[in-house]
VMD Tcl script that builds the backbone (N, CA, C; Angstrom):
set m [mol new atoms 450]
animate dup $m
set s [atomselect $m all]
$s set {name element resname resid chain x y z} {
  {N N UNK 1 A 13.103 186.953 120.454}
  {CA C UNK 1 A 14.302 186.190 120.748}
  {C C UNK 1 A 14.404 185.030 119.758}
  {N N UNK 2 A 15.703 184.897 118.654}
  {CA C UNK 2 A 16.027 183.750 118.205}
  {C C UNK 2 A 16.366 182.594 119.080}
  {N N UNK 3 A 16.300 181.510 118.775}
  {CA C UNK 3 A 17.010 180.243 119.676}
  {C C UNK 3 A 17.798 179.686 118.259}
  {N N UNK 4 A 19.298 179.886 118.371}
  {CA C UNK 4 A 20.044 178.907 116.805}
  {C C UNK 4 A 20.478 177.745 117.643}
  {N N UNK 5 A 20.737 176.950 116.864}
  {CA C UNK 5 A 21.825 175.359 117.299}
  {C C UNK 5 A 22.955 175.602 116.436}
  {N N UNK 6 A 23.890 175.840 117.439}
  {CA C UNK 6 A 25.778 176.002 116.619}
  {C C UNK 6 A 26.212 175.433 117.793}
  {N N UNK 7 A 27.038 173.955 116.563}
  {CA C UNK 7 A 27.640 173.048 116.796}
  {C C UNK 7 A 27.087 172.214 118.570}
  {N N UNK 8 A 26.020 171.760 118.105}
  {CA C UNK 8 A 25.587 171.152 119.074}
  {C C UNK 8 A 24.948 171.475 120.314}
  {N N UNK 9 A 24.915 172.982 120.453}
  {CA C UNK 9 A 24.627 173.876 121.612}
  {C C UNK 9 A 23.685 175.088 121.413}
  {N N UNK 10 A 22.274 175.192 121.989}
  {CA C UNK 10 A 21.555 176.100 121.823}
  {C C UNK 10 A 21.679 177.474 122.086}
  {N N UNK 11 A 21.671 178.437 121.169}
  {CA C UNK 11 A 22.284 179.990 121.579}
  {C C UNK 11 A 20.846 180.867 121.196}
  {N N UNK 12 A 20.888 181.605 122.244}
  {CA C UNK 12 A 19.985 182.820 122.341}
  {C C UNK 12 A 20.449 183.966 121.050}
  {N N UNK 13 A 19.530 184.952 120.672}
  {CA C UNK 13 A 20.055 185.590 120.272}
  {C C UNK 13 A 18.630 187.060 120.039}
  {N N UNK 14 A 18.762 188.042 120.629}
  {CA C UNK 14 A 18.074 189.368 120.504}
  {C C UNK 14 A 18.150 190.444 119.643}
  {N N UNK 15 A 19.322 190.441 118.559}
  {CA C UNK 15 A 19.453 191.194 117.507}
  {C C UNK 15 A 18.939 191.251 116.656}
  {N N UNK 16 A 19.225 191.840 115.424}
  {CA C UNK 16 A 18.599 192.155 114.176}
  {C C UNK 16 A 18.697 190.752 113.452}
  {N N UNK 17 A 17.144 190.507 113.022}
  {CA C UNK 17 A 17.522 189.000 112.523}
  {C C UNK 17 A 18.098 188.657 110.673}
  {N N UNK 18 A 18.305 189.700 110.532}
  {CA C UNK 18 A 18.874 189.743 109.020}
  {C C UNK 18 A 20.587 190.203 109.433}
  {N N UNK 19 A 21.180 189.992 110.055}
  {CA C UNK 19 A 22.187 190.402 110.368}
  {C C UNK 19 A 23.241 188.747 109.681}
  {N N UNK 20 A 24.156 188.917 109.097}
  {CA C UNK 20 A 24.556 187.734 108.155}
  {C C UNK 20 A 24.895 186.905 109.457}
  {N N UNK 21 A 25.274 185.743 109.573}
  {CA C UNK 21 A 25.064 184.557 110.235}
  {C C UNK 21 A 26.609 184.930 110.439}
  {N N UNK 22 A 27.580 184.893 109.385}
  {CA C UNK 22 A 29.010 185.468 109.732}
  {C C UNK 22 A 29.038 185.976 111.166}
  {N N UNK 23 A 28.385 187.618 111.256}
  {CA C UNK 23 A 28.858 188.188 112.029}
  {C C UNK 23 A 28.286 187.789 113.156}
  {N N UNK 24 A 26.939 187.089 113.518}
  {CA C UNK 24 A 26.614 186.387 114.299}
  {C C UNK 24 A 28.137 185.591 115.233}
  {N N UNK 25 A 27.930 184.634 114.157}
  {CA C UNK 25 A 29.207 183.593 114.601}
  {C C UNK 25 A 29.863 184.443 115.173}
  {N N UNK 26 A 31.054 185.054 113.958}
  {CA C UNK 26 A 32.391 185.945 114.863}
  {C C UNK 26 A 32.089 186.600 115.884}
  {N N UNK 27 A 31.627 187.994 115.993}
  {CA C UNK 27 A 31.003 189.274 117.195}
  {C C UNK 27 A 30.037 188.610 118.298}
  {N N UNK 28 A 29.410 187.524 118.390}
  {CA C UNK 28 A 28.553 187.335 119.057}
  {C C UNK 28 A 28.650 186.318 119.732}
  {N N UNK 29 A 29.125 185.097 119.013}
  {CA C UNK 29 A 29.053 183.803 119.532}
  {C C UNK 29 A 30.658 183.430 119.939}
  {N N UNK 30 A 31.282 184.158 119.456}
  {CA C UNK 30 A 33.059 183.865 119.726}
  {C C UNK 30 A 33.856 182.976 118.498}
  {N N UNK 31 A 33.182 182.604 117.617}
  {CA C UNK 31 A 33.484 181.635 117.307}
  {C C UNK 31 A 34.589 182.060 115.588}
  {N N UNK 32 A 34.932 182.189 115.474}
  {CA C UNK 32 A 36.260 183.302 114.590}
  {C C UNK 32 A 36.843 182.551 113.681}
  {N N UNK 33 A 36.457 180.974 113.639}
  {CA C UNK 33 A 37.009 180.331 112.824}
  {C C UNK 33 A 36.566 180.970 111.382}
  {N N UNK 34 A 35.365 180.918 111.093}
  {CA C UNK 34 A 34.895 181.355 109.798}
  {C C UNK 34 A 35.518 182.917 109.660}
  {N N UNK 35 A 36.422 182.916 108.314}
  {CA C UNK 35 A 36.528 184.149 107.788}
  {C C UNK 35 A 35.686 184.878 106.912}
  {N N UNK 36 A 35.900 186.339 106.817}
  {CA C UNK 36 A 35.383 187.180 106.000}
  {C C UNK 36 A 36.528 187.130 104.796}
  {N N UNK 37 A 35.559 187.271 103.987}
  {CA C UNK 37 A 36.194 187.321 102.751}
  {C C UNK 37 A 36.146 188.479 102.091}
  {N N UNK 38 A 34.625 188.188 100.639}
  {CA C UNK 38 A 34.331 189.183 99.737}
  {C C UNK 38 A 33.115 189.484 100.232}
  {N N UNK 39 A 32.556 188.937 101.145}
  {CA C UNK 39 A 31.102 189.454 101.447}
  {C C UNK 39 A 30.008 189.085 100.483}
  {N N UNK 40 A 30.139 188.389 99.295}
  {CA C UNK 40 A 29.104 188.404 98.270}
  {C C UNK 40 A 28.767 186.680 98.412}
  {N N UNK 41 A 29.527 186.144 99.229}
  {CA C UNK 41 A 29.464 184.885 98.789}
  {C C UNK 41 A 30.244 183.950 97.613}
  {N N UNK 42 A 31.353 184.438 97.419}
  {CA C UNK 42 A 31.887 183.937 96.242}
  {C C UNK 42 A 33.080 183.388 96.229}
  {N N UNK 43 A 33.850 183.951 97.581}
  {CA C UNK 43 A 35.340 182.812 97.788}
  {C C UNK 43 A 35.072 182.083 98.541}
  {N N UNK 44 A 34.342 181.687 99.475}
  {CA C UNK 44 A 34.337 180.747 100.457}
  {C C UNK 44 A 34.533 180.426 101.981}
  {N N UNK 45 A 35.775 181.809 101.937}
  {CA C UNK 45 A 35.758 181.616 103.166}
  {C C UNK 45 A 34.989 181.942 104.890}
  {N N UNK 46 A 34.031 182.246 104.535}
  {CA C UNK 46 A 33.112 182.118 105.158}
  {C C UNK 46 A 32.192 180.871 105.358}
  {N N UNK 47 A 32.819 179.966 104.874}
  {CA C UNK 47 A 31.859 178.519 104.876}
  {C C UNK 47 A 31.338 177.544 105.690}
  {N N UNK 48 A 29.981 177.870 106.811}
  {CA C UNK 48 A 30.239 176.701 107.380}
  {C C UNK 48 A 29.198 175.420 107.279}
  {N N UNK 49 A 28.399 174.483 108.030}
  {CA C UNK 49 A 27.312 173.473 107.021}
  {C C UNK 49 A 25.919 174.148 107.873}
  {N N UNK 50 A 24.992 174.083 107.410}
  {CA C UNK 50 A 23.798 174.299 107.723}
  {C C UNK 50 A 22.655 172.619 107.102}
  {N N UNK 51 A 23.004 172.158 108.686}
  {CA C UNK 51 A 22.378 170.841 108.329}
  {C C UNK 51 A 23.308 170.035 107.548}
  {N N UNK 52 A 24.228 170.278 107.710}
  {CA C UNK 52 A 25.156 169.572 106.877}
  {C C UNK 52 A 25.674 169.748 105.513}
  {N N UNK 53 A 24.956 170.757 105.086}
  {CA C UNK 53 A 25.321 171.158 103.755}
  {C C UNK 53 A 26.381 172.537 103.902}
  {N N UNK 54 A 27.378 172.582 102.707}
  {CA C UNK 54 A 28.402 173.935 102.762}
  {C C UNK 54 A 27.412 174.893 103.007}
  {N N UNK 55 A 27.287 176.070 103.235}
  {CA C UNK 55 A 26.587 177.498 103.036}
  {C C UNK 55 A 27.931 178.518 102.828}
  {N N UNK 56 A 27.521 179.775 102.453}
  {CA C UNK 56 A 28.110 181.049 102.961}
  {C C UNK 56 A 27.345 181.469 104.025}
  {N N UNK 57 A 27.767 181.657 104.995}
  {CA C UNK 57 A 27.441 182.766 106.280}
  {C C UNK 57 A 27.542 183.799 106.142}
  {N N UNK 58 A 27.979 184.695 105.300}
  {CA C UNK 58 A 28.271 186.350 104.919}
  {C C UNK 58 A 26.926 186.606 104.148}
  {N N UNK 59 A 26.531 185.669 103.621}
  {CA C UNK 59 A 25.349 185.937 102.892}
  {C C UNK 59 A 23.959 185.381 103.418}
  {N N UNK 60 A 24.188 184.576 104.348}
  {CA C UNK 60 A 23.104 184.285 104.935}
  {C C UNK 60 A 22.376 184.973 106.324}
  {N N UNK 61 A 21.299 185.791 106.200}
  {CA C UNK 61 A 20.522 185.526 107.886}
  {C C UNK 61 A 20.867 185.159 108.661}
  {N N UNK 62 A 20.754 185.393 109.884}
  {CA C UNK 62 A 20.632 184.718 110.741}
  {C C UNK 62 A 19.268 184.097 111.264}
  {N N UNK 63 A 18.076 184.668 110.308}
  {CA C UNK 63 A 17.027 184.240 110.624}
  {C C UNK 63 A 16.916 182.989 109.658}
  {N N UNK 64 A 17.254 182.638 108.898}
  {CA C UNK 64 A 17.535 181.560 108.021}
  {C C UNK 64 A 18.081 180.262 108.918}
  {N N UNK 65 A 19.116 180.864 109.808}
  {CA C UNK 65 A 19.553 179.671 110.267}
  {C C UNK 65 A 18.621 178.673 111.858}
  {N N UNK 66 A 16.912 179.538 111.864}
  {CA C UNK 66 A 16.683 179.070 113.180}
  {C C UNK 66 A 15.819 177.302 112.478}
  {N N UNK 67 A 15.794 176.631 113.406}
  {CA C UNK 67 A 15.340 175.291 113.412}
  {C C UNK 67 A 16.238 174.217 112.227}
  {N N UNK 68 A 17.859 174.874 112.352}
  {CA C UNK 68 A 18.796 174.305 111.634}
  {C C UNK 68 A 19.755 174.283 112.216}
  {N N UNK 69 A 20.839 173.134 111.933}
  {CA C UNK 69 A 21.910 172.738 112.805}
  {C C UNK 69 A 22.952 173.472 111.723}
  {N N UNK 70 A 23.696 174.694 112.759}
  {CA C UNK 70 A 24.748 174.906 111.756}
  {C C UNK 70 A 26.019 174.381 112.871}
  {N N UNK 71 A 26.965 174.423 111.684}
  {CA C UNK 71 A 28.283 173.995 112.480}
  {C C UNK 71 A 29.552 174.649 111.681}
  {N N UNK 72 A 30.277 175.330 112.562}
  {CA C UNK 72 A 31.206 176.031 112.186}
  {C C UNK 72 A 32.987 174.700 112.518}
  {N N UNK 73 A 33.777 175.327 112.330}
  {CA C UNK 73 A 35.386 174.845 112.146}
  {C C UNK 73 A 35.395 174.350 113.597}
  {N N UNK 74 A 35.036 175.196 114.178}
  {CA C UNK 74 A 34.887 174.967 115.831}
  {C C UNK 74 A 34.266 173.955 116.236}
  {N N UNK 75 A 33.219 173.278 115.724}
  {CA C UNK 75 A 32.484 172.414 115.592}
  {C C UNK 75 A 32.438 170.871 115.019}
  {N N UNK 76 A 33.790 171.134 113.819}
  {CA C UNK 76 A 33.979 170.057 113.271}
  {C C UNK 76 A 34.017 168.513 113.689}
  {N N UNK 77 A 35.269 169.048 114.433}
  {CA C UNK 77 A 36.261 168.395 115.444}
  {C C UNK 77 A 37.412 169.002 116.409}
  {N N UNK 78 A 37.432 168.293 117.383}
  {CA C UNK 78 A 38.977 168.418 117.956}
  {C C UNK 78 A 39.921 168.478 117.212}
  {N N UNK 79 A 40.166 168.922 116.339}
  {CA C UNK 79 A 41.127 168.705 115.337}
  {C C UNK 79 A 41.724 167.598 115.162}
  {N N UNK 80 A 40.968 166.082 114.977}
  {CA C UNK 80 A 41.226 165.142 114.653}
  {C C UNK 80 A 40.493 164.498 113.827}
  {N N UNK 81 A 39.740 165.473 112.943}
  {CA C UNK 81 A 38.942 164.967 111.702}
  {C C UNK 81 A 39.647 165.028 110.172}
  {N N UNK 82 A 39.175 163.887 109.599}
  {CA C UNK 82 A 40.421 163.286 108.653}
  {C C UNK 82 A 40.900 164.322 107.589}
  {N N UNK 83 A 40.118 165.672 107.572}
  {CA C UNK 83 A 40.538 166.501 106.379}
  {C C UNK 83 A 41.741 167.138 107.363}
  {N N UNK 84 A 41.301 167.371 109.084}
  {CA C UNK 84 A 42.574 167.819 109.023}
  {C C UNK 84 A 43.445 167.653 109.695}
  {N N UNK 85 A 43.588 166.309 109.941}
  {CA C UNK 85 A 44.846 165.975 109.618}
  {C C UNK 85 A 45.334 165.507 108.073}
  {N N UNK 86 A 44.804 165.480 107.037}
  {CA C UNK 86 A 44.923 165.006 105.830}
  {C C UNK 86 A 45.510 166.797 105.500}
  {N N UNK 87 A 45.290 167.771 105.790}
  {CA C UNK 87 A 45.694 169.360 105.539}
  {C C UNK 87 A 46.763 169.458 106.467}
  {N N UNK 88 A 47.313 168.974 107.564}
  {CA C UNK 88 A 48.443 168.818 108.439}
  {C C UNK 88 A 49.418 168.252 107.489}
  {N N UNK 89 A 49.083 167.022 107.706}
  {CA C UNK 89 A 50.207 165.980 106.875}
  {C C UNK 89 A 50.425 166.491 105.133}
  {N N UNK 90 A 49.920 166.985 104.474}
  {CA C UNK 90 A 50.416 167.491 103.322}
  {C C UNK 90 A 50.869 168.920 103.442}
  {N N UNK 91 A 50.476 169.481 104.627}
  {CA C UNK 91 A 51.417 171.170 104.663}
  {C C UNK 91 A 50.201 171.431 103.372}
  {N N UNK 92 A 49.193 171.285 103.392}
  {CA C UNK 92 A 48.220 172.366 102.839}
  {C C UNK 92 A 48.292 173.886 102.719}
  {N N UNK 93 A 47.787 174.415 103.650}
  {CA C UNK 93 A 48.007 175.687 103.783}
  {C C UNK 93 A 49.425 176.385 103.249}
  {N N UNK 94 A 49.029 177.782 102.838}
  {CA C UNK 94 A 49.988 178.893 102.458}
  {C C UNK 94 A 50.241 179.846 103.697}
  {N N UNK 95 A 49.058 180.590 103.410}
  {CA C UNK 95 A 48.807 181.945 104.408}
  {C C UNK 95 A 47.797 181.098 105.100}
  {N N UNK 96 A 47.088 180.532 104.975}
  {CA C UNK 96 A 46.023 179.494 105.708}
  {C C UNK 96 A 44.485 180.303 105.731}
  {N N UNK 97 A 44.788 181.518 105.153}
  {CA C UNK 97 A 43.136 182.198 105.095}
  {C C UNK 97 A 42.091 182.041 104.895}
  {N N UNK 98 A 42.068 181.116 103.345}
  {CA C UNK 98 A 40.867 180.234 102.957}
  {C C UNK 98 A 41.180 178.885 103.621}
  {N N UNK 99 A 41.695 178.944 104.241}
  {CA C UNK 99 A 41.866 177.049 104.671}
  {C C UNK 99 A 40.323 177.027 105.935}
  {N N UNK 100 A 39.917 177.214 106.759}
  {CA C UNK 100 A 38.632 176.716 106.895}
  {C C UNK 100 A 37.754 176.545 106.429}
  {N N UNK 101 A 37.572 177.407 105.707}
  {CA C UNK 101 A 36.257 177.425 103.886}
  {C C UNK 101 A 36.470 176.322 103.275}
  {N N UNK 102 A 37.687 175.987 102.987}
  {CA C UNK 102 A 37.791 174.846 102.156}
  {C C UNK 102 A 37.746 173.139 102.826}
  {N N UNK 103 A 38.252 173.629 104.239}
  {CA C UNK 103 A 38.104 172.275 104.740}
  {C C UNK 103 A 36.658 171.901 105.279}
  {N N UNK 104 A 35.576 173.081 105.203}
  {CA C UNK 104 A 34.277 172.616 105.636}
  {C C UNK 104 A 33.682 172.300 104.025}
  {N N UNK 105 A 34.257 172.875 103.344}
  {CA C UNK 105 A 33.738 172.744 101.897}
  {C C UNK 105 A 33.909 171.034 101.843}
  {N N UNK 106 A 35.168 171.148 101.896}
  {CA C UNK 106 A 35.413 169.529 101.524}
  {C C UNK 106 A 34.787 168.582 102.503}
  {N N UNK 107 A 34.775 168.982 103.745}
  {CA C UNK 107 A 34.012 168.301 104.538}
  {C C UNK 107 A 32.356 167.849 104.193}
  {N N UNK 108 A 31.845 168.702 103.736}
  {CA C UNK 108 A 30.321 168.567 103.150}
  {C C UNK 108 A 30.647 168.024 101.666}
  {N N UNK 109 A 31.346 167.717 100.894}
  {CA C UNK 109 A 31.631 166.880 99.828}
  {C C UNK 109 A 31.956 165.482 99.819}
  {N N UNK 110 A 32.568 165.542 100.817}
  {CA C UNK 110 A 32.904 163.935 101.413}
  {C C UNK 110 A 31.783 163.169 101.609}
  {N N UNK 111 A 30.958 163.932 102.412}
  {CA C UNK 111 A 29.535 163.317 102.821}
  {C C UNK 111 A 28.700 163.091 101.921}
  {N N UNK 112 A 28.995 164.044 100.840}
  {CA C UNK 112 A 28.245 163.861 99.458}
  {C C UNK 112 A 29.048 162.547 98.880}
  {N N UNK 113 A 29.673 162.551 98.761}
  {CA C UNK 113 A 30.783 161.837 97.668}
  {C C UNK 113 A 31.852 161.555 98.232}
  {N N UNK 114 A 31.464 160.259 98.735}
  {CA C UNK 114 A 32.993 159.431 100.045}
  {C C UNK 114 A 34.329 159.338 99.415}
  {N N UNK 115 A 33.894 158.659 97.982}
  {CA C UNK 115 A 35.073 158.336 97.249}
  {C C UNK 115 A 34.739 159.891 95.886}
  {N N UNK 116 A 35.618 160.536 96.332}
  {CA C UNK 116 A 35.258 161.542 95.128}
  {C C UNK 116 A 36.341 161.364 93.866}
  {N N UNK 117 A 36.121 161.788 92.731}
  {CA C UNK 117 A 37.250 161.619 91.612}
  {C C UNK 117 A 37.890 162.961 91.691}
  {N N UNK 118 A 38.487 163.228 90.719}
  {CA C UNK 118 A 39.412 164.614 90.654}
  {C C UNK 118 A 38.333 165.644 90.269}
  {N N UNK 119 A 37.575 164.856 89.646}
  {CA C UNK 119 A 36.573 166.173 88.582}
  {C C UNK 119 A 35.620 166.353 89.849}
  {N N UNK 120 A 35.405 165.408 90.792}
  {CA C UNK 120 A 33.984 165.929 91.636}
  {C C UNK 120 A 34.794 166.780 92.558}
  {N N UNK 121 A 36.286 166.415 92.888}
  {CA C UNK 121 A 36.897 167.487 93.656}
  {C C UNK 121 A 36.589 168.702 93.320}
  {N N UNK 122 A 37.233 168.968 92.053}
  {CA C UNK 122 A 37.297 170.341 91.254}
  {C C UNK 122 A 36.186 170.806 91.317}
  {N N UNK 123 A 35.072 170.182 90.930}
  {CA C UNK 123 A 33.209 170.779 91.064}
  {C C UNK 123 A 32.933 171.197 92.482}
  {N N UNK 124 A 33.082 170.431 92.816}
  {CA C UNK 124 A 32.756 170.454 94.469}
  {C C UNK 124 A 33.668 171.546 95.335}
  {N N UNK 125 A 34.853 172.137 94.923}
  {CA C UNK 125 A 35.356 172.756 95.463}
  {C C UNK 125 A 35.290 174.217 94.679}
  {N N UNK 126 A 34.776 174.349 93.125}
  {CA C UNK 126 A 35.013 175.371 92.836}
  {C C UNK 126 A 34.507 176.627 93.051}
  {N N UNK 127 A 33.853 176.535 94.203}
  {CA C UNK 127 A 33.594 178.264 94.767}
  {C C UNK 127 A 34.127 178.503 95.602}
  {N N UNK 128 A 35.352 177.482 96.244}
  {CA C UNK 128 A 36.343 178.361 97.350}
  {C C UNK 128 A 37.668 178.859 96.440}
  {N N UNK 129 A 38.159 180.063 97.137}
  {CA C UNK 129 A 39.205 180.854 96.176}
  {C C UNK 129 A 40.186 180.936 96.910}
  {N N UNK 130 A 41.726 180.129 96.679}
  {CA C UNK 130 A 42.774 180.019 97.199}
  {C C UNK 130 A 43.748 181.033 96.552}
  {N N UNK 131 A 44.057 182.211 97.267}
  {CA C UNK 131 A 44.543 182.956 96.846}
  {C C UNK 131 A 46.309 182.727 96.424}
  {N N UNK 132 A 46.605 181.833 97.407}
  {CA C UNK 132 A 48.074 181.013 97.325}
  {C C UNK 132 A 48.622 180.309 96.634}
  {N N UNK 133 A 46.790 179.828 95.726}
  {CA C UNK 133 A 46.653 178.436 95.290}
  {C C UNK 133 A 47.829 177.289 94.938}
  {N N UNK 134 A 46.721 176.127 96.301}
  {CA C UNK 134 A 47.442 175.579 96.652}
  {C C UNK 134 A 45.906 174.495 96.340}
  {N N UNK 135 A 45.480 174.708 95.196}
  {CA C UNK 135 A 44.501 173.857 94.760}
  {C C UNK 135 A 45.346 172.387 94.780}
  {N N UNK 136 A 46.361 172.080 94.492}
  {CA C UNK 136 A 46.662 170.350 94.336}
  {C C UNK 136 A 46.878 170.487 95.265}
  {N N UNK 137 A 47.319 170.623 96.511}
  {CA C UNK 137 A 47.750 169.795 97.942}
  {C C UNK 137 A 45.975 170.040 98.212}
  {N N UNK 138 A 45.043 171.031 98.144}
  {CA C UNK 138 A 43.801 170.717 98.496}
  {C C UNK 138 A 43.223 169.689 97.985}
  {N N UNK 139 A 43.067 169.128 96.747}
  {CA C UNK 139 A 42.779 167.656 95.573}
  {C C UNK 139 A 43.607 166.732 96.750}
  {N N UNK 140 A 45.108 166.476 97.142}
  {CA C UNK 140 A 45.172 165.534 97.037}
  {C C UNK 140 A 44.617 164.959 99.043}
  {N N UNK 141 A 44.711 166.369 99.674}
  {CA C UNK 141 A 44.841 166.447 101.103}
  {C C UNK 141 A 43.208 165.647 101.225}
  {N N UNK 142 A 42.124 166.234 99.969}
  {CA C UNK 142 A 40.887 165.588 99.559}
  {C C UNK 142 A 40.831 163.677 99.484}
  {N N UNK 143 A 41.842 163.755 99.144}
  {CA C UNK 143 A 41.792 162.333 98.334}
  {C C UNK 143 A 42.091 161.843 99.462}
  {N N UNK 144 A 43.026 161.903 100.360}
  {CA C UNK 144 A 43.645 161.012 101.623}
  {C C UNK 144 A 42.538 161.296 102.561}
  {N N UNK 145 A 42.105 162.153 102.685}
  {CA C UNK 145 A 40.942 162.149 103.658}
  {C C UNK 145 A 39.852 160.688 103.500}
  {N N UNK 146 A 39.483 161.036 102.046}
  {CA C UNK 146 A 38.851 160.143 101.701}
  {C C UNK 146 A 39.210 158.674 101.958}
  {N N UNK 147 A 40.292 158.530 102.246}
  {CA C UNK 147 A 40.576 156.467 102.563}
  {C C UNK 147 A 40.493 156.196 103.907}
  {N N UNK 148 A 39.701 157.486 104.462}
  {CA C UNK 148 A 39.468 157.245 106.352}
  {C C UNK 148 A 38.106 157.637 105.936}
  {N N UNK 149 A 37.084 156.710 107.112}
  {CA C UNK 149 A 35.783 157.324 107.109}
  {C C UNK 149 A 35.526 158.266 107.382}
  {N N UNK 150 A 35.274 159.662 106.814}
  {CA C UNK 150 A 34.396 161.094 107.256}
  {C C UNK 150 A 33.376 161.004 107.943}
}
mol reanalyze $m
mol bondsrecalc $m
mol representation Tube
mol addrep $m
């Protein structure tokens, strides 16, 4: 038996422990915010923090994630955390597909880098893939976040 911590709450778990943390989350735990993407780890949207840092979940274990705090979209906030309402108020989103990937992305960048510049945006964001791209309302939805404490 695994024991994980997602978003603050201890979960059992009896399955295969190489089973990606993704499908964990979605099929198991309910939790659907995190999308599937490419499966390789390379657009993002699968993103949620492990200990606070971005991860991919499509590519990760689930045995990876025991004696670590992960936290999915679900987890963030009530939806009153400053990226999103900072992704509200600029009409961010297109299709909104990668929009949780990117707002946990940015969420774990903030924490890195309170006041970020354009270039640490761009670094910091460049492994999520906005298919809509709607990369400047993400830069700037970044930037307004940033003048509220994360």
């Amino acid at each position: 038996m695994i024991t994980l911590k997602i978003n603050g709450a201890p979960r059992q778990f009896d399955g295969d422990p190489d089973m990606p943390l993704l499908w964990y989350l979605r099929d198991v735990a309910g939790l659907t915010g995190s999308k599937f993407g490419c499966g390789i780890g390379m657009c993002g949207a699968c993103t949620v923090h492990q200990d606070g840092i971005a991860i991919r979940s499509c590519v990760t274990p689930v045995r990876s994630a025991v004696g670590k705090e992960i936290t999915t979209i679900e987890g963030l906030s009530n939806s009153d955390h400053p990226l999103q309402k900072a992704w509200a108020a600029l009409n961010v989103p297109q299709c909104g597909y990668c929009q949780v990937g990117q707002i946990m992305q940015a969420a774990s960048l903030l924490k890195a880098k309170p006041k970020p510049t354009d270039k640490d945006i761009d670094d910091g964001m460049a492994g999520n893939i906005c298919r809509c791209g709607t990369y400047q309302r993400i830069r700037a939805a970044i930037h307004l976040a940033a003048k509220e404490k994360v």
